[in-house]
N, C-alpha and C positions, 0 to 999 in steps of 0.2 A: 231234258231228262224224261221226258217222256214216250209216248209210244214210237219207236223208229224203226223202218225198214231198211232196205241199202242204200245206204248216200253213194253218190259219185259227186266227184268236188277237186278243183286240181289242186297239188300239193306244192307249194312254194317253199325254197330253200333260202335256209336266213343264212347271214353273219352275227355271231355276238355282236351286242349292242348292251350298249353302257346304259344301265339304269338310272333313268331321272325321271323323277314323279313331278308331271306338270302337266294340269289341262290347257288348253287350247286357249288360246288368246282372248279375253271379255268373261272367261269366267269364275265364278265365286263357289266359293265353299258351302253348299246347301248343307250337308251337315256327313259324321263318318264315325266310324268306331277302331279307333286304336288296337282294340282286345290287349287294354294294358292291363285290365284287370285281374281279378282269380274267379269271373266265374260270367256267362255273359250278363248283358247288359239287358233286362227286364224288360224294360222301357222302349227295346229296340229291336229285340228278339223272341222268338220264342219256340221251342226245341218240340218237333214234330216226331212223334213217337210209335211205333208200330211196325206191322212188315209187310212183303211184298212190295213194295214200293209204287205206288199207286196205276197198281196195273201193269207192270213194267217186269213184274216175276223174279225180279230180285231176291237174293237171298238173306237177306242181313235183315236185322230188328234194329230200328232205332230207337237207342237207348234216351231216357228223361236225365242227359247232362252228364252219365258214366262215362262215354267215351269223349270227352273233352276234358283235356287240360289249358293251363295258361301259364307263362312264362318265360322271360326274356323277351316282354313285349310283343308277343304271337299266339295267338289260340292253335293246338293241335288236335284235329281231329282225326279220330286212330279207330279204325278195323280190325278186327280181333276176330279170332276163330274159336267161336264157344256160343255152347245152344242156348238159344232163348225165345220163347213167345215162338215154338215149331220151328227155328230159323238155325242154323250152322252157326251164324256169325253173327256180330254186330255190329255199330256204325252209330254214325251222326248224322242229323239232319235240323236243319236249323231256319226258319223262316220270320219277315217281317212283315209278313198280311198283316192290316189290321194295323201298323204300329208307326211303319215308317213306307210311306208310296209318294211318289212323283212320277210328273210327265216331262217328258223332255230332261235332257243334260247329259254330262259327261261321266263315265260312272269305269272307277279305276280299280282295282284289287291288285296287291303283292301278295305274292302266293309262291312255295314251295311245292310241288305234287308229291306226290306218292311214286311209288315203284314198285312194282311187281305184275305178274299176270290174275286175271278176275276182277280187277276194280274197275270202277264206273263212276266216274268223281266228276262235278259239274259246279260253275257258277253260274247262277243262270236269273231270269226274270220270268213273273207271271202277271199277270193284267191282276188288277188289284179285287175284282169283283169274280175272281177265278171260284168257282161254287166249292164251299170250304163248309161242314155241317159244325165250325167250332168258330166262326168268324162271323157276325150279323149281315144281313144285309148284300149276303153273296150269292148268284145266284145264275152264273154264268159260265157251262162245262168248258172244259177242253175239247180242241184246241182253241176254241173262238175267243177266249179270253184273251188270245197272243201267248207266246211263249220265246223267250229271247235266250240264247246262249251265250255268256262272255267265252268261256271255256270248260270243255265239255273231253276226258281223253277214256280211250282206249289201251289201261297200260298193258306191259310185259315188252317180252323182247318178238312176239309176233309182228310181219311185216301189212303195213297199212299204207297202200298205192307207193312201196317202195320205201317206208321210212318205219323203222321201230316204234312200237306202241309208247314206248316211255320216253321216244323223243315228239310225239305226235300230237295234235291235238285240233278241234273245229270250233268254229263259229257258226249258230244254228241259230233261222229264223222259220216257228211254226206258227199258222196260222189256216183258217176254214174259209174253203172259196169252194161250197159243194162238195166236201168233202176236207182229208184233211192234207194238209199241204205244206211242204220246208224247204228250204234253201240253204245251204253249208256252204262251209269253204272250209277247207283243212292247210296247217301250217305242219311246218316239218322241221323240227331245231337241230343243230349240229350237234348236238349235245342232250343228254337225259336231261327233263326237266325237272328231273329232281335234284339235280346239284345244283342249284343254287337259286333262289328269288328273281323271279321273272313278274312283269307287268302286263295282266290282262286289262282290256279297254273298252271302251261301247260308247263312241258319241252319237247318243242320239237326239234329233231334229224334226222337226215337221217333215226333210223332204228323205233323210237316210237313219239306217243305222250305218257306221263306219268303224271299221274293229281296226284295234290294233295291240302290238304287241311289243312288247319294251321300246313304248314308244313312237314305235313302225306300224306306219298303215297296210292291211297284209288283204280288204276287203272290204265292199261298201256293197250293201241291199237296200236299193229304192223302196220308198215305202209310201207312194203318193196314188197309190190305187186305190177305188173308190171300196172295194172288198176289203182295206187292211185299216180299216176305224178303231181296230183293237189295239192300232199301234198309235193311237192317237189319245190316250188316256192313261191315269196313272198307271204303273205297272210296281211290285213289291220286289226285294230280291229273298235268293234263298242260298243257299250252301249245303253239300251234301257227298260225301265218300259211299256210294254204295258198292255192292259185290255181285258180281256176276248179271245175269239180267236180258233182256232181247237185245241190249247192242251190245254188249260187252260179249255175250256168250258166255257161258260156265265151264270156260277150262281153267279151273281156280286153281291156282299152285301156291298148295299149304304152308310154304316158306316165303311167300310173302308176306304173313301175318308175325307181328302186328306191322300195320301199316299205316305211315302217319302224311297228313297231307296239313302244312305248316301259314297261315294266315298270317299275315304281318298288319295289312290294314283291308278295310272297303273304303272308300270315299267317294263322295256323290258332289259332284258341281253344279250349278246353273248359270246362264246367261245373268249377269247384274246388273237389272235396269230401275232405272229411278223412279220415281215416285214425287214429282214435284208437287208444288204449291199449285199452280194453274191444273185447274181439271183439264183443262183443253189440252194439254199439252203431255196428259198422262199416256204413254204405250206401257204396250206388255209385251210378252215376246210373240203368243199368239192373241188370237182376237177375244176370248171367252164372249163370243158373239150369243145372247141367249138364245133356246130353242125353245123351251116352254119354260114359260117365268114362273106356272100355277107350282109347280113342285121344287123350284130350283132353291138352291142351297149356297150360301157364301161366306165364308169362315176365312179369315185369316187368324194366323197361330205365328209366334217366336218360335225361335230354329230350336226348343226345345221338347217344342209340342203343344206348350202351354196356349188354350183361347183366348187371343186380343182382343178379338173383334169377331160380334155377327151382324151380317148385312143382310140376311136369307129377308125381311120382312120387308126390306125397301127393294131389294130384286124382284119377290113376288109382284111388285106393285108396276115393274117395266113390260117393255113390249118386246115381241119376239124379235129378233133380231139386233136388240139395243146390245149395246157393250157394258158389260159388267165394270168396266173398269170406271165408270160413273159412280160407283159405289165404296170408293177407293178414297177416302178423304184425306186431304195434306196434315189431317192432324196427326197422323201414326205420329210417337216418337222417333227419332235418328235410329236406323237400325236397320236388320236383315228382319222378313216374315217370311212367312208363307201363306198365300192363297191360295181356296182350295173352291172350285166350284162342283156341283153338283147339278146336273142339269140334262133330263130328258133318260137318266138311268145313266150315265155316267161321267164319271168324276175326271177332272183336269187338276194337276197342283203348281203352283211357280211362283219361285220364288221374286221377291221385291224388295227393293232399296228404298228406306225413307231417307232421303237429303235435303235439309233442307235449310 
């Protein structure tokens, strides 16, 4: 969702495919938000307000929670055409810097889009240290932060390399190698994506992102280059229907509004690996190999955020290179955490299983 020039990307033609919501085999439930509720979730969220769209010349104001509703188990988020804060319209914009971030997993959303011409609607990821003047401890522009797209569309009935905007839609990886830098893939559906709940995807790993779509693997982007470190650390998600804008372009058509783009769930998985009794015998999924122990930080927290456990004073006391997971003792309770290190200016999280 951020700054874009012209993609070129090939377009791939699907069949309906039957929706099943299921990660990939060895993985667990790190944690997700239903939006059963009536209003979002505090704790998990928090609604990013203002206009222009950070740089991106947008026209819509995002509203503090007006344009969201909830009901029948789905949050909708609706674009409206009415002046606010200099802007035409208005919109939703919703993020969880700061609240909820990991590295690594499999990360799903059911999702309704939107229809009509002018919107710019995205699910998307940003590196958690992305420089935010409302978030502590941030302090890292775009694009170097990373910036990951589940699904990112183009609607109306204008044609994009051959397919209708409102059957259309990419997967976008940004990142800074001298400058700034993205990779796409565009899918192409038989059908509007607005009739009916479709599955966007994002498994990511040490060595890929690999997208897919109700289910279907439709693109993978290696990510083992010594320039894409941004893709090696936590990143937060966000959610966002905007209106018009540098990639959408401003041929707004007033009878699209209101326009609603219908969330059913997000959910975040990780690899579930154990946590035995023998230190020796402890893995992780990556190494949390440390790089400087004088600053390093090590926190594990319950999947609800709450602090288990700090190790930060027995890390500082290791050597460079040592493994963190030395610090990991078999006395956790039976249960799912999260670890969280901190080390050298940025942060890793991954989830662990106590069995014991």
């Amino acid at each position: 969702m951020k700054k874009l020039i012209a993609l070129i990307f090939p377009v791939l033609l699907i069949s309906a495919a039957s929706i099943s919501a299921a990660p990939p085999a060895g993985y667990g439930l790190l944690w997700s938000d239903e939006f059963n509720g009536t209003a979002l979730d505090s704790t998990l969220w928090t609604n990013d307000i203002g206009g222009g769209g950070w740089g991106n010349q947008e026209k819509e104001y995002y509203t503090d929670g007006a344009n969201l509703e909830f009901g029948n188990g789905a949050l909708s988020m609706i674009a409206k055409q009415e002046a606010m804060g200099g802007n035409s319209y208005t919109s939703a914009r919703f993020t969880s810097q700061g609240k909820k971030f990991f590295t690594y997993g499999y990360i799903e959303c059911k999702m309704k889009a939107a229809k009509g011409a002018g919107l710019w609607n995205a699910i998307w990821m940003l590196g958690e240290d992305f420089l935010n003047p409302n978030v502590p401890g941030t302090s890292t522009p775009w694009p170097a932060c990373g910036e990951v797209e589940m699904y990112e569309s183009r609607t109306g009935p204008q044609q994009y390399n051959g397919c209708a905007g409102d059957n259309y839609f990419i997967g976008t990886c940004h990142f800074s190698n001298g400058g700034t830098v993205y990779n796409s893939s565009g899918k192409c559906a038989p059908t509007c994506l607005c009739d009916d709940y479709h599955l966007y995807a994002v498994e990511w790993d040490e060595q890929n992102f690999t997208y897919y779509f109700d289910g279907v693997q439709y693109w993978q982007y290696p990510i083992t280059a010594s320039y894409l470190t941004c893709f090696h650390q936590d990143m937060f998600l966000l959610f966002n229907m905007a209106v018009g804008g540098n990639y959408q372009g401003n041929n707004i058509d007033a009878s699209t509004f209101p326009a609603t783009m219908y969330i059913d769930y997000i959910r975040v998985y990780q690899k579930g690996l154990g946590v035995a009794k023998d230190v020796k015998k402890q893995t992780l999924q990556h190494s949390f190999s440390l790089v400087n122990p004088a600053t390093a930080q090590l926190k594990v927290y319950d999947l609800s955020g709450k602090l288990v456990a700090d190790y930060t004073s027995k890390v500082r006391q290791m050597k460079c290179g040592d493994n963190v997971i030395k610090m990991m003792p078999a006395t956790l309770s039976n249960g799912a955490y999260v670890a969280r290190l901190v080390d050298n200016g940025k942060a890793v999280s991954q989830r662990i299983v106590s069995a014991k």
